[in-house]
C-alpha positions in Angstrom: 92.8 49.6 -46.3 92.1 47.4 -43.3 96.1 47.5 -42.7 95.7 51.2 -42.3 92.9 51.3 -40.0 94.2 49.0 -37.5 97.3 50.8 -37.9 95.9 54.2 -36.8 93.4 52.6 -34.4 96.8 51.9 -32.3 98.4 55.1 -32.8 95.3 56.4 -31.5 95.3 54.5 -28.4 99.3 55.8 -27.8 98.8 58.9 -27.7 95.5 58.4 -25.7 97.7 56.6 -23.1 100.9 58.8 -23.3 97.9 61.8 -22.4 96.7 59.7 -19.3 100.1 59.1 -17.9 101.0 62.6 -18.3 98.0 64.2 -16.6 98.2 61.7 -13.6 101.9 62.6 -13.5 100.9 66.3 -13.1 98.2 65.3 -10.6 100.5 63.0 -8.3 100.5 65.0 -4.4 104.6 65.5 -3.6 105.7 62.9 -0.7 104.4 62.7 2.7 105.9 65.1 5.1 106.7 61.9 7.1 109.1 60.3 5.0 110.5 63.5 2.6 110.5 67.6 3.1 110.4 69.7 0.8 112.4 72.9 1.0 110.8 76.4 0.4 112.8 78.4 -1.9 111.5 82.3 -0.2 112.3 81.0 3.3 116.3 80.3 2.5 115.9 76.9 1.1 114.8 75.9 4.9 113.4 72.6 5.2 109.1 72.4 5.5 107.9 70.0 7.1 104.2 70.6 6.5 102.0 73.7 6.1 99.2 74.6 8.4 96.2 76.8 9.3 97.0 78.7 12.5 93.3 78.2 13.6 93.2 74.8 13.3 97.2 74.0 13.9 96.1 70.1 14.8 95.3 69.7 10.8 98.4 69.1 8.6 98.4 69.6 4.9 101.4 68.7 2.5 101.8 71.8 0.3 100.8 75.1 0.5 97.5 76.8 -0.3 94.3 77.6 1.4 93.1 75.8 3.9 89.3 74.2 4.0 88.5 77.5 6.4 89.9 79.8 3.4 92.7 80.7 5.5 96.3 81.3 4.1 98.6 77.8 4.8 101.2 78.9 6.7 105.2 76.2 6.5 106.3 74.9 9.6 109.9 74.4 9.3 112.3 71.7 10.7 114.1 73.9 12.9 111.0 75.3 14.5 111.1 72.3 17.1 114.6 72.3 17.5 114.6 73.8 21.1 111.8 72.2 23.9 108.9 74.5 24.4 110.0 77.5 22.6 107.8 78.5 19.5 108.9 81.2 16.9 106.3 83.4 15.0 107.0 85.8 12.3 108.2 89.3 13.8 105.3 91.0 11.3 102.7 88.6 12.3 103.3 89.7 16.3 102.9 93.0 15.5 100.1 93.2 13.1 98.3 90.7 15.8 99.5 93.1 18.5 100.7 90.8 21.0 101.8 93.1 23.5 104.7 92.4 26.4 105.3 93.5 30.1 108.6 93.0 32.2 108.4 91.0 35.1 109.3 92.9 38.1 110.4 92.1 41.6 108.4 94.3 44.2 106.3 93.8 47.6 102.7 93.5 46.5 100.2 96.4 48.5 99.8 94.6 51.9 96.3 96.1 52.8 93.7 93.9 52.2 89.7 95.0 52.0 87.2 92.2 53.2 83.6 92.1 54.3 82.9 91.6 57.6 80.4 91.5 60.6 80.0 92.7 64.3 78.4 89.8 66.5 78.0 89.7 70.0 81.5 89.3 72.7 80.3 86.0 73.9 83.2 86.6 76.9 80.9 89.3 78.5 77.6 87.1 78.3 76.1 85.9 81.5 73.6 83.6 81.8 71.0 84.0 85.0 69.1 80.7 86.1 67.1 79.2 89.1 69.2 77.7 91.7 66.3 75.8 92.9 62.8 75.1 91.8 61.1 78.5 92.2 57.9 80.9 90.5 58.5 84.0 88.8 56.4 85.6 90.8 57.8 89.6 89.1 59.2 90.7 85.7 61.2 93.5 85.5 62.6 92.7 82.0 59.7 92.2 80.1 61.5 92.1 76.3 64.6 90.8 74.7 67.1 93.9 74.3 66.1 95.6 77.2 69.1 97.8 78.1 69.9 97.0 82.1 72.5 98.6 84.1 74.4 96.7 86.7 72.7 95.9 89.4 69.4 96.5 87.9 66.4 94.3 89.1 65.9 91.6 86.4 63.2 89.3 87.9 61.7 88.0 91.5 61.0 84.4 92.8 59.2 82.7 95.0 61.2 79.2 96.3 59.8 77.6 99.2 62.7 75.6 99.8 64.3 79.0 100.0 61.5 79.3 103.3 63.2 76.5 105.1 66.7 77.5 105.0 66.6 80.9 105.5 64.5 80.0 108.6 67.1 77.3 109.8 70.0 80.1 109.0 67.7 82.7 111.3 67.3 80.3 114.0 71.2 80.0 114.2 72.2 83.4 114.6 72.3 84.1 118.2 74.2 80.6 118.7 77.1 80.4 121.6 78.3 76.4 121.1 81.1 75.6 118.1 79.3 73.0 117.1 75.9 75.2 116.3 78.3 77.8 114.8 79.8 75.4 112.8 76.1 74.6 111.5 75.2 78.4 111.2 78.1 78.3 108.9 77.0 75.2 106.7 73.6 76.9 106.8 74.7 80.1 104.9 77.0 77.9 102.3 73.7 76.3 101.9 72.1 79.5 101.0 74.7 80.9 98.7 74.5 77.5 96.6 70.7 78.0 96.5 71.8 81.4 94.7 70.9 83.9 97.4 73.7 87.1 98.1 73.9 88.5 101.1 71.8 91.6 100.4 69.2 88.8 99.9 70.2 87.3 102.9 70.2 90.9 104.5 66.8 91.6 103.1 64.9 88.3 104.4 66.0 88.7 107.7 64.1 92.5 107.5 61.0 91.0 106.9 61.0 91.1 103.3 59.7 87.6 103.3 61.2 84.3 100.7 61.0 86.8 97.6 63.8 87.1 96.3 64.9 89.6 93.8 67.4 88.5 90.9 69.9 91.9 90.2 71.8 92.5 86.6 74.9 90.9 87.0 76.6 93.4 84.6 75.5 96.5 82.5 74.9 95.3 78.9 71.6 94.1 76.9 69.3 91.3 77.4 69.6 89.4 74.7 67.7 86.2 75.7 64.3 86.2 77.4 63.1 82.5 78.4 60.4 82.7 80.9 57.5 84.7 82.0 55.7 86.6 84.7 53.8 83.7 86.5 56.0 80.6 85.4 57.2 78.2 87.1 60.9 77.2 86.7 63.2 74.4 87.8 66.5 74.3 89.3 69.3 75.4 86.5 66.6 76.4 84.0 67.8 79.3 82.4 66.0 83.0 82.9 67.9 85.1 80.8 71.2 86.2 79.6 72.8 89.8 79.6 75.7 90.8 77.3 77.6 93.4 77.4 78.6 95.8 75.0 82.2 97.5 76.4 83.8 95.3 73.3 82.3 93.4 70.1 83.6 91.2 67.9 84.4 91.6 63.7 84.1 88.5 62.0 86.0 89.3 58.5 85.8 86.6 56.0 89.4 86.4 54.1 89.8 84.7 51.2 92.3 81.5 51.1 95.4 83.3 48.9 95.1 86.3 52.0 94.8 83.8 55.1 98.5 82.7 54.6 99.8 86.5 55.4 97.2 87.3 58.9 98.0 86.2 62.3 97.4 86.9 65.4 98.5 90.3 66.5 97.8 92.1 62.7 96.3 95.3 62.9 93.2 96.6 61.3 90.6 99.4 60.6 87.1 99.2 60.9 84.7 101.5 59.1 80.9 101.0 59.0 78.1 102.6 56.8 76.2 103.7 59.7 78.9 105.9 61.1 80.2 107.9 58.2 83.7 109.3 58.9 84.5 107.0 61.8 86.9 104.4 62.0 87.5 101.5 64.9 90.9 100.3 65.5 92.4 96.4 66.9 93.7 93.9 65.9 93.0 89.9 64.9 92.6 87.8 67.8 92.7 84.5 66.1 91.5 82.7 62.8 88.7 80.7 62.9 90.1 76.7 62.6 86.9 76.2 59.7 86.3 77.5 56.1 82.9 78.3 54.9 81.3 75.4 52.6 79.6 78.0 50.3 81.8 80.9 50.0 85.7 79.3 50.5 86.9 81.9 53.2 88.0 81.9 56.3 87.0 83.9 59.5 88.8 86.0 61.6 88.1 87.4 64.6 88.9 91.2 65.4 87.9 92.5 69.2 86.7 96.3 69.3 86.6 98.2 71.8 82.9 100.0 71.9 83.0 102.5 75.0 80.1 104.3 73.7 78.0 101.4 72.5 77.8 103.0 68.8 79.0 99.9 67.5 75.9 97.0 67.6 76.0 93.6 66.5 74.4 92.4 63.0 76.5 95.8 61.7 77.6 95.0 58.0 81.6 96.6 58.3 84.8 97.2 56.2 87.7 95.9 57.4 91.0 96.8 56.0 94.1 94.2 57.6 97.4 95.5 56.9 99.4 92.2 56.8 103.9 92.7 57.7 105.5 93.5 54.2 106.9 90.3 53.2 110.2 90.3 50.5 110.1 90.9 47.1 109.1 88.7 44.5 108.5 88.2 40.8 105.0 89.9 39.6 103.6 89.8 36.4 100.1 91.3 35.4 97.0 89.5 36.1 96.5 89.4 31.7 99.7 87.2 32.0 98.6 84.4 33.4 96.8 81.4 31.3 94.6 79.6 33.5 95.2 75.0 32.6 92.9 73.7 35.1 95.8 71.8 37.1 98.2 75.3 37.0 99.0 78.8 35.7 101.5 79.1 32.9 102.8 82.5 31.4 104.3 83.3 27.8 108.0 84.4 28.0 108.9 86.6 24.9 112.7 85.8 24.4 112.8 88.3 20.9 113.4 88.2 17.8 109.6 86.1 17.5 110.6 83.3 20.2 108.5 82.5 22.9 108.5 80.1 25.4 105.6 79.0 27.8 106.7 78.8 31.3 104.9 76.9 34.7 104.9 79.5 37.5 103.4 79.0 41.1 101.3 82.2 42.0 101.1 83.4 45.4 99.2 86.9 46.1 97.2 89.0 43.7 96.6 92.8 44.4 96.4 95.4 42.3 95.8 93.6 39.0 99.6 92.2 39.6 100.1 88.5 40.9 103.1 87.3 43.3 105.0 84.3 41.3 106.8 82.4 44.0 108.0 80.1 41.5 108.7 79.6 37.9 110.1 83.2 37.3 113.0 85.1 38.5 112.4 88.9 37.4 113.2 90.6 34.5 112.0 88.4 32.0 109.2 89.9 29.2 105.8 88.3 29.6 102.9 88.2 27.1 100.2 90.0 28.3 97.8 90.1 24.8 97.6 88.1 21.9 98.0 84.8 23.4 95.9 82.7 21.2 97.9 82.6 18.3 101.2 82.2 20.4 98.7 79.2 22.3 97.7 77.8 18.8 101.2 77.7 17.7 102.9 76.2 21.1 100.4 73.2 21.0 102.3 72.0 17.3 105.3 71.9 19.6 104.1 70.6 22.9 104.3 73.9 25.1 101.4 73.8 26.4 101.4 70.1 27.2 98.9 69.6 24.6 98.1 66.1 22.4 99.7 66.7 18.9 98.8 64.1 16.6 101.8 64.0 15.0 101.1 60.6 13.4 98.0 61.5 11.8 98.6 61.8 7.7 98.7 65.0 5.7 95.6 66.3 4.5 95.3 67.5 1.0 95.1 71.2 0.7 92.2 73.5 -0.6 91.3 73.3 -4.4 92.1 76.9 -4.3 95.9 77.4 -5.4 98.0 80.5 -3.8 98.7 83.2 -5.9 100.7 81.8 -9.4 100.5 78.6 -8.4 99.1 76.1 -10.7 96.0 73.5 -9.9 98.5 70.9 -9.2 100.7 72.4 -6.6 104.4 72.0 -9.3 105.6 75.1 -10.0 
């Protein structure tokens, strides 16, 4: 009796262990991807190297199933990384995504460019008038900034004593018969016309009028600065006030850095303002400003008018539309195209039958929602223009996009959940 117990005690135990063995046989994950592929029987007996979730392409699994986001495991074959930077994607899956495509063309991009810009002040036709010598302002006749003056126009009057003593040592000269005191009437009336006196104020002392001396409007324009006042007493070279004219003004327009490289001197423009509906002001660029604005990244040009009529007044907020020389053609490709990398623009070439390749391009101009590619692309290729993130997820397993792959990193076991007639396990 004892015999038979022990007996079936071990019998027992065999079958107990034959049951363990079994199950962790059935349990057991298939090799690494690392060291042994498996093939996939519906793909052609092509070789898998892994399976992965398109949203999380970085995360490697090493059999099929759902992933930990619930997400369908998707095989990425051996000869998926066969050629450098190219990617393939099923046909079906592009166009249920709908990744859409657009041929790169080679055109001229519209030359016309719209900027802001501002009329300011032609600081050619300002003129400043000062004291020649220390004087009093004994008369006003510009009594505000902005007066409008005509040439010739009394501005002001001063009183300058030293004025007193050489117009009265010029006088005493006059009737003079030697060369030597001719000579000195001479240096007397340079002496006047340093001290800033014309000859109608030369003219007009010798009349009686006295050592008041009346300050005319060197030009027609506007008074734009007003520094001293009825009663004051100035100093030699003190400023009084300056006049500016208003036969031209300047346009500052502020161009952007991709438009600066296509204006020069000599490029024609229109000018349109708010304040004059259905007029427009045509020149040209003078020059471009040699600095760049610290807040806003553009550049200034300068554009002379011509303002006959004075309609045109500085601080005027204006439109200015440059119309750069056509340049050749080159590759463009929609602005959707491009995919923005911090360092440089890359765009998705579509090479069919689910191949794409991502390709570094240099852009140039954009107008138009189109972009200039001066280098990368030659025309007549087929550009992605929609549905770039899953040809973006799937070009970083291979490297297109210059991304870190870790391709070192183990497999991670897939989902509990098993694909459709697949058992627990993963074996057939």
């Amino acid at each position: 009796m004892k015999r038979a117990l022990i007996l079936f005690a071990a019998a027992l135990l065999a079958v107990m262990l034959l049951l363990i063995g079994y199950l962790g046989g059935r349990h057991r994950s298939p090799p690494s991807p690392t060291s042994t592929a498996t093939f996939a029987p519906e793909a052609g007996g092509k070789k898998v190297l892994y399976w992965y979730d398109t949203m999380v392409p970085q995360q490697h699994f090493d059999k099929p199933g759902l992933s930990p986001m619930g997400m369908q495991l998707v095989p990425k074959y051996a000869d998926q990384g066969a050629a450098k930077d190219v990617v393939r994607i099923d046909p079906a899956t592009v166009q249920n995504l709908g990744v859409r495509t657009a041929p790169v063309e080679r055109r001229v991009l519209a030359s016309a460019i719209r900027v802001p810009g501002t009329i300011t002040w032609d600081l050619r036709q300002a003129t400043t008038v000062s004291a020649r010598t220390d004087a009093v302002v004994s008369k006003l006749d510009v009594r505000a900034p902005y007066t409008v003056v005509k040439a010739g126009e009394p501005l002001a009057e001063l009183l300058a004593p030293q004025w007193s003593s050489a117009l009265a040592e010029y006088a005493a000269l006059q009737h003079v018969q030697s060369a030597d005191a001719k000579d000195l009437r001479a240096a007397s009336r340079e002496r006047l016309q340093v001290l800033g006196l014309t000859p109608a104020d030369i003219q007009s002392s010798r009349h009686g009028a006295g050592v008041a001396i009346t300050l005319h409007a060197p030009q027609a324009g506007v008074v734009t600065t007003l520094d001293v006042r009825e009663g004051q007493r100035v100093n030699a070279g003190q400023t009084l006030m300056t006049v500016n004219g208003l036969s031209t003004v300047w346009i500052e327009a502020a161009l952007p850095q991709a438009a600066v490289g296509t204006v020069r001197s000599g490029t024609p423009v229109v000018v349109t303002v708010d304040a004059l509906p259905g007029r427009s002001f045509h020149g040209t660029v003078e020059t471009l400003l040699p600095d760049v604005d610290a807040m806003t990244r553009t550049q200034r040009a300068r554009i002379v008018l011509d303002n006959p009529d004075g309609a045109l007044s500085p601080g005027m907020f204006a439109t200015v539309q440059l119309s750069p020389a056509p340049g050749e053609a080159v590759p463009v490709v929609p602005d959707d195209a491009l995919i923005a990398t911090g360092s440089q623009a890359r765009v998705i070439v579509a090479e069919g039958d689910g191949h794409f390749r991502a390709v570094s391009v240099r852009i140039g101009r954009a107008a138009g929602g189109n972009t200039e590619i001066l280098d990368g692309l030659t025309g007549g290729e087929k550009v992605v223009v929609s549905g770039q993130f899953l040809i973006d997820s799937e070009a970083s397993l291979s490297g297109a996009l210059e991304r870190l792959n870790d391709t070192t990193a183990k497999p991670a076991p897939a989902a509990s959940a098993p694909m459709p007639g697949m058992p627990m396990g993963g074996k057939p």
